[in-house]
C-alpha positions as CSV (number, residue, x, y, z in Angstrom):
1,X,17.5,24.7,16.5
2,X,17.1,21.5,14.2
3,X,19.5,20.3,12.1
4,X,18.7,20.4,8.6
5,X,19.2,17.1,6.7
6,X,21.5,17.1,4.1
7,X,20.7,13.7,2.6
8,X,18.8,14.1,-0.9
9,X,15.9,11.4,-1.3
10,X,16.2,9.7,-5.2
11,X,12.3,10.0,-6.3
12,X,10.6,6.7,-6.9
13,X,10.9,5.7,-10.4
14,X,7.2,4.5,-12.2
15,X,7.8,2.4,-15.0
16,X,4.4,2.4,-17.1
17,X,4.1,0.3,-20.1
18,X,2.5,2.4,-22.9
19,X,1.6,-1.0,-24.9
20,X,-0.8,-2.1,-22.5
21,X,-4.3,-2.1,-23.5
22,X,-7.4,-1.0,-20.5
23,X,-10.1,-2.9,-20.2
24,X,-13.5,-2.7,-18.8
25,X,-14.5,-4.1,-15.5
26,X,-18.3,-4.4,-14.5
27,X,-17.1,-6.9,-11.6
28,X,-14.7,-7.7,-8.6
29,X,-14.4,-10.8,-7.3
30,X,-11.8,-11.3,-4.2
31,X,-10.9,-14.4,-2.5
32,X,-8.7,-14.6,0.8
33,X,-6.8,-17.8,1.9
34,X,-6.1,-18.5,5.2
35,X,-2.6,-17.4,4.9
36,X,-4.3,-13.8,4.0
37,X,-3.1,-13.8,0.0
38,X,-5.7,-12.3,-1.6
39,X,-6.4,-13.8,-5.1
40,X,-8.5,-11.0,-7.1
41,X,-10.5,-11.5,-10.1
42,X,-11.6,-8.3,-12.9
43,X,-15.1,-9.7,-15.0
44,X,-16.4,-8.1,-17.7
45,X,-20.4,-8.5,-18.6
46,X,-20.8,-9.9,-22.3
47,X,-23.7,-10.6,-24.2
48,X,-22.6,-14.0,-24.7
49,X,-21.7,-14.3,-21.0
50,X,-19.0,-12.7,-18.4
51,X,-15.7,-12.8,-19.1
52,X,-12.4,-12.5,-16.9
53,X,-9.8,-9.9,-17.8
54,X,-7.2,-10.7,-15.8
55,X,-6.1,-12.2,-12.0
56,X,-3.9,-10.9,-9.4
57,X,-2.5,-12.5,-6.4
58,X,-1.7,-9.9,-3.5
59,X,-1.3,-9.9,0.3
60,X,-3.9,-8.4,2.8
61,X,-1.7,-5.7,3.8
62,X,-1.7,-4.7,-0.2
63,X,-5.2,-5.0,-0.9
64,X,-6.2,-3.0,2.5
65,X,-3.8,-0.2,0.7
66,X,-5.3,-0.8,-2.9
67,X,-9.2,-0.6,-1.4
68,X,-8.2,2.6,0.5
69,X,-7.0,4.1,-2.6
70,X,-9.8,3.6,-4.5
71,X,-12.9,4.7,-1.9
72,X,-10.0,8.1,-1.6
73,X,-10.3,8.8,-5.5
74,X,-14.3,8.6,-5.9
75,X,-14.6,10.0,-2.0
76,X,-16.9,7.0,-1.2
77,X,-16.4,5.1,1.8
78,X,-19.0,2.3,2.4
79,X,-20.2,1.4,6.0
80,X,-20.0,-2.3,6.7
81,X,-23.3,-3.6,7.7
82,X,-23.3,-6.3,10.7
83,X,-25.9,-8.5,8.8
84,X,-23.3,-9.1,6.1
85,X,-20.6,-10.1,8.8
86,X,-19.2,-13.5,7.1
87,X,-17.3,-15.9,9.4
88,X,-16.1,-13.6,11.9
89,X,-17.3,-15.5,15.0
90,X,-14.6,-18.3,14.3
């Protein structure tokens, strides 16, 4: 028979901030160095032009996680067409 553990697990602890506005993204823009940080980019379309909301600087590993997490919530999972391969024979 298993033991049962008797160590309790502390839940994880979300701190949201309630003063933060959302904005509207119409665009995605990601950039990956060669030390595989990912600089990401949020554009909004304007009728005087597009605008940025906002930058974020993560690691491959993260983004992988984020970009899972998304195609999971709207259950869409694109298919990676070898026409649009980019630099992958280097």
């Amino acid at each position: 028979m298993a033991k049962k553990s008797t160590e309790t697990h502390k839940p994880i602890e979300i701190r949201l901030k309630s003063d933060l506005s959302p904005i509207w993204v119409d665009n995605i823009n990601i950039g990956m160095r060669e030390d595989n940080i990912s600089f990401i980019r949020f554009l909004t379309n304007l009728p005087e032009g597009m605008v940025e909301q906002t930058q974020i600087m993560t690691s491959k590993e993260h983004l992988k996680k984020f970009i899972d997490a998304l195609c999971s919530s709207v259950n869409y999972y694109p298919i990676k067409k070898e026409n649009t391969v980019k630099n992958e024979k280097k």
